[in-house]
N, C-alpha and C positions, 0 to 999 in steps of 0.2 A: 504494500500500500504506500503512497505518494505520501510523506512525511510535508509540513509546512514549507520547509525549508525548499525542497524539491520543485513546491511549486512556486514560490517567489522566484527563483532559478529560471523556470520555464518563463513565468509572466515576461523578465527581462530579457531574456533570450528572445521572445517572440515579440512582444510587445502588442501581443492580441486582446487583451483585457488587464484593465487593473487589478493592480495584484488581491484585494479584499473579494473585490466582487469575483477572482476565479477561486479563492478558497471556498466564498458563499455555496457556488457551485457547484461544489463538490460535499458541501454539507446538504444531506437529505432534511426532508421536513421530519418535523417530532414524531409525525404519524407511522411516517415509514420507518424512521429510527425505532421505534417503540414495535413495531411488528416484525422486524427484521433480526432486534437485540435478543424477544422473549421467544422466537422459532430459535435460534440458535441458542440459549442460556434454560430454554423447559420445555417446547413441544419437541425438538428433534430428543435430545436425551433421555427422554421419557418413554420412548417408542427407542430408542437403540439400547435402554437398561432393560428394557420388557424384553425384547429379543433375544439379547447375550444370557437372560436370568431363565428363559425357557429351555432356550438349547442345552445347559448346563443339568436344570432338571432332567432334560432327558435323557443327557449322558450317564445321568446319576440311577434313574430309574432303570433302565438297563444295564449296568454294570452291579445294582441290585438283584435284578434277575436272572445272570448269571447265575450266580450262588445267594440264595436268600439265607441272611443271618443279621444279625440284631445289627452289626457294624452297618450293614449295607441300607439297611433300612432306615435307621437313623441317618446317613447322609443324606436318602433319598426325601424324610421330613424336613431336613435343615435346607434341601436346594429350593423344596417346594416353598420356604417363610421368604426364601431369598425371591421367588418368584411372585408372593403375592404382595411383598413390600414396595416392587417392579410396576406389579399389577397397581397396587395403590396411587401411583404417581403418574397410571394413565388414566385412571378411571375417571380422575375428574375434571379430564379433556373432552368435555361433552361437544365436539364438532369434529368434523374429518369426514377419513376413509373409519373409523374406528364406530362411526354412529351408522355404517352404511352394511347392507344384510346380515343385520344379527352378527355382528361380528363381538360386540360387549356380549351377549349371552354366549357366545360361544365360545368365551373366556371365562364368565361369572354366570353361573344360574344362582339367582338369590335374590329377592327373599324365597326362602324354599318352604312356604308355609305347610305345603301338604306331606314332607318327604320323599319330596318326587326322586332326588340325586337318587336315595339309597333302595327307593323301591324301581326306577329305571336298568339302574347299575345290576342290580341283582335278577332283576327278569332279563337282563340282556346276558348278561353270563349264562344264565339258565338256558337260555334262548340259542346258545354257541357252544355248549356246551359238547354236541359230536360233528361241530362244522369246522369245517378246515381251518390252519391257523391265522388267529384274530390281526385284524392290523390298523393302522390309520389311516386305510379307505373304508373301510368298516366303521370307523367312527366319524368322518367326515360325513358319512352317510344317513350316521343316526341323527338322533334328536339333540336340539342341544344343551336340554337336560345332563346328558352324561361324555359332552365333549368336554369341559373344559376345567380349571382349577378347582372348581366344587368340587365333583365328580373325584379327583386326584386329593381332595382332600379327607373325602370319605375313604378313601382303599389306604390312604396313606396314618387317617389317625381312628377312625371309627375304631371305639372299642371290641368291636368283635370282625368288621370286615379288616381290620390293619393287623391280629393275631399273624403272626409269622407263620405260625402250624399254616395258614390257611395258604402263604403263597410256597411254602414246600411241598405241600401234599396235591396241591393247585394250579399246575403251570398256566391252565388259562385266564387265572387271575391276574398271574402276572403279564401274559400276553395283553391284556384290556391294561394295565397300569403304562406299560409302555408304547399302548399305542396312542393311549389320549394324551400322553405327553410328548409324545412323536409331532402327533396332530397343533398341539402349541405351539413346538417349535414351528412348525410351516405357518401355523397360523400368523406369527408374530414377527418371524422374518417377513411375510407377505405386507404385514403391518406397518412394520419402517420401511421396506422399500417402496415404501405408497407414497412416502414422503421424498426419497429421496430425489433430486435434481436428473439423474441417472439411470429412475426410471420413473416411478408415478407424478413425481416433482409436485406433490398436493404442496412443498414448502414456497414453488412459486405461486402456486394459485393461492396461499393466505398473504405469503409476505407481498405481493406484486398486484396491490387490486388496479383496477381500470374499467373504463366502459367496454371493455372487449372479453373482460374476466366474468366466466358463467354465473361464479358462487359469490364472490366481492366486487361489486361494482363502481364501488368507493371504499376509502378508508376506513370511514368511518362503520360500517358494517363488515369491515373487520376486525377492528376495536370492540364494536357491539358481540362480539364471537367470545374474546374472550371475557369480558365482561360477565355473559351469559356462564361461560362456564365457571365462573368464580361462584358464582350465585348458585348455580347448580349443584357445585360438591359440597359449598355448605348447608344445602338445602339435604341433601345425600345425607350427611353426619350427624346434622340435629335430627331431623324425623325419622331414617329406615335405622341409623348406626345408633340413635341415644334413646329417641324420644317414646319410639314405639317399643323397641327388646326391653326397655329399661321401665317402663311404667307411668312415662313423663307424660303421656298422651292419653291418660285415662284418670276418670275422676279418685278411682278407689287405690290407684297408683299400683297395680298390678303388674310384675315383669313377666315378658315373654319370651326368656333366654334363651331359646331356640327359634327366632325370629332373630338371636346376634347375627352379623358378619362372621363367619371363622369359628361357629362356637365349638367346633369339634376339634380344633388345630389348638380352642385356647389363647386364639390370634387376632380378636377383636381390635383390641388397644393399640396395637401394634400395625394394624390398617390404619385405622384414624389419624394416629401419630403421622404416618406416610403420606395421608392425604392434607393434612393440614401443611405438613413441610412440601408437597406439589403446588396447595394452592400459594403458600408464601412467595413461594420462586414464579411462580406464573404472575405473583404480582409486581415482586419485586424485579426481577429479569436480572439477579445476582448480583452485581457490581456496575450492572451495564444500565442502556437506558431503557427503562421497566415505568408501567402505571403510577406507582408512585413521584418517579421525576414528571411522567406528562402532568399529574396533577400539579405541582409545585408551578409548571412553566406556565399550568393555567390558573394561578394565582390561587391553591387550594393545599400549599402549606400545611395547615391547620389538621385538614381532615388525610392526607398523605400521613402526616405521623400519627392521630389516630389508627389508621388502620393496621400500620407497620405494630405498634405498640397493642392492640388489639389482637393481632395473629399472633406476638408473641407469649402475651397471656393465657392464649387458647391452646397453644403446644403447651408452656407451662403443667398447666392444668392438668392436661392429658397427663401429662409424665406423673402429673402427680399422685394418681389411681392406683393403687399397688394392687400386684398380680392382675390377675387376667378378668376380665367384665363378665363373664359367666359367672364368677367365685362373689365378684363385686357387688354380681345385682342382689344377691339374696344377703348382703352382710349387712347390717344396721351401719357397723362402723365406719363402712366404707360408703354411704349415702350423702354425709356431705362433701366429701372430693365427687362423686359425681355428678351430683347440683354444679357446685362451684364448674366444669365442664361444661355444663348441659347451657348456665349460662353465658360463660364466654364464646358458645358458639352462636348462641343466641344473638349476640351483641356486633358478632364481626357478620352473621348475615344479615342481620339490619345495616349495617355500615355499608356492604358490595350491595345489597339490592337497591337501596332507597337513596340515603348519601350521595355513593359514586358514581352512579349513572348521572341524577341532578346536575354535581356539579360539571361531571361533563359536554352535558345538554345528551345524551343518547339516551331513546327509547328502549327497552330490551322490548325483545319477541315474546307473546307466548309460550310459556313452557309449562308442557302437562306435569312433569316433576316440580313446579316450584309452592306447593301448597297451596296457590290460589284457588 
């Protein structure tokens, strides 16, 4: 990249434009800075951590079934927390290729109110049980019920399908463990390279709007994108991840711990945490220029450090819950760390839904997920 200095040099060599107005120049508007900085500092790494954290499961899940023993299988749960912590920091990318055919459920089935993962999973085994060996066209094929990290989180912790005895005496158990995670990998490489420049290039059509561009026609509707999804994963964490498993959303305050994220993995908190450090980065765009500077450039100071000061409270919080939210929701003791939670997220979605658009001037869209 062309340092100042380099182009003062040029200005006088040519003597084509003054030398301020060719730096102007070359400085993009805030819009595009701010779309350009947060595709490369949280939507690209987010979809390249999902990918690298799939393939890795799968290497794990199969080099598990090789030989099934407690070592193997324990890796194959520590790659799967690596992959949903992965999963976390895309989930609350609500726009792309990743909102396009079912590709979220075919990474997440959840809420799983009825049991579907565990009664899917088990009639499909049943179901293969004298058919040729199982693979990950067999499961691209199925439902997407029991393609994706759910599904892989039942064989992997469920107290009676994750028993060892069950993938030694079992091999088609394990042939179904490594084909849905077979099928991640493909999924999730298919996933980044959606974005990349090199083949799907969705990071021109967000970074690059224009009246020629299908999905952004302006800037400003692609500002409103992420905007939206800010609104959406905090919408995501206070009502499916606290409000509803936890009892916050009913008058007699009743939890419904099997309505958690992750309740079988014990992995609740540990999403939440990942998504609230996604949404941070998606607002902040890390060091670079992220929503919080457009705010400032747009004279909004004030509510820029709220929100920054706000999200930090709300990870806080989070950390602050000890052990796992399944153990949490039925402890007395453990009720008001997750109030103090319930409402720091409260506070930072009021802040992205209402607040930050205003002072923007942007409308958000309709959204069926946003409790309206």
């Amino acid at each position: 990249m062309s340092t100042p200095a380099t182009l003062i040099q040029h200005c006088r060599k040519w003597l084509l434009l003054p030398c301020f107005s060719l730096l102007a120049a070359c400085t993009p508007p805030p819009e595009q800075q701010l779309l350009e900085d947060t595709a490369q500092t949280s939507l690209l790494p987010a979809h390249r951590d999902f990918a690298l954290a799939a393939k890795q499961l799968s290497q794990a899940t199969q080099a598990f079934c090789k030989s099934p023993d407690d070592a193997g299988l324990q890796a194959a749960q520590e790659h799967w927390r690596h992959s949903a912590v992965a999963w976390s920091g895309l989930q609350v990318k609500s726009f792309g290729p990743l909102m396009e055919d079912n590709l979220s459920w075919q990474i997440q089935f959840w809420p799983d109110r009825k049991n579907l993962v565990a009664r899917k999973l088990e009639g499909l085994i049943t179901e293969h049980a004298d058919a040729t060996p199982f693979t990950a066209s067999t499961i691209a094929d199925a439902s997407v019920v029991v393609q994706g990290l759910s599904a892989l989180e039942y064989l992997l912790f469920d107290e009676k399908a994750a028993q060892l005895d069950r993938y030694q005496t079992a091999p088609l158990r394990c042939q179904v463990l490594s084909a849905i995670a077979e099928h991640q990998k493909t999924l999730s490489k298919t996933l980044h390279e959606a974005w990349l420049p090199d083949h799907g290039n969705y990071l021109g059509t967000f970074a690059q709007p224009g009246p020629k561009n299908p999905v952004y026609p302006d800037r400003q509707q692609a500002i409103a994108a992420l905007l939206e999804s800010l609104v959406a994963g905090a919408e995501l964490i206070k009502r499916d991840k606290l409000e509803r498993p936890l009892g916050f959303a009913n008058s007699r305050g009743l939890s419904q711990v099997y309505l958690l994220e992750w309740w079988r993995s014990r992995f609740s908190r540990e999403a939440i945490i990942g998504n609230l450090n996604a949404l941070q980065r998606l607002y902040l765009a890390d060091e670079l220029y992220g929503i919080d500077d457009y705010l400032r450039q747009h004279q909004h100071s004030e509510l820029a450090e709220q929100i920054t000061s706000t999200f930090e409270k709300t990870i806080v919080a989070a950390q602050a819950v000890e052990g796992d939210l399944f153990s949490a929701a039925t402890d007395p003791a453990q009720k008001p760390q997750l109030l103090a939670l319930y409402t720091e997220v409260q506070q930072l979605l009021d802040l992205l839904k209402n607040a930050l658009p205003d002072a923007l001037g942007i409308t958000l869209s309709f959204n069926g997920a946003d409790g309206d």
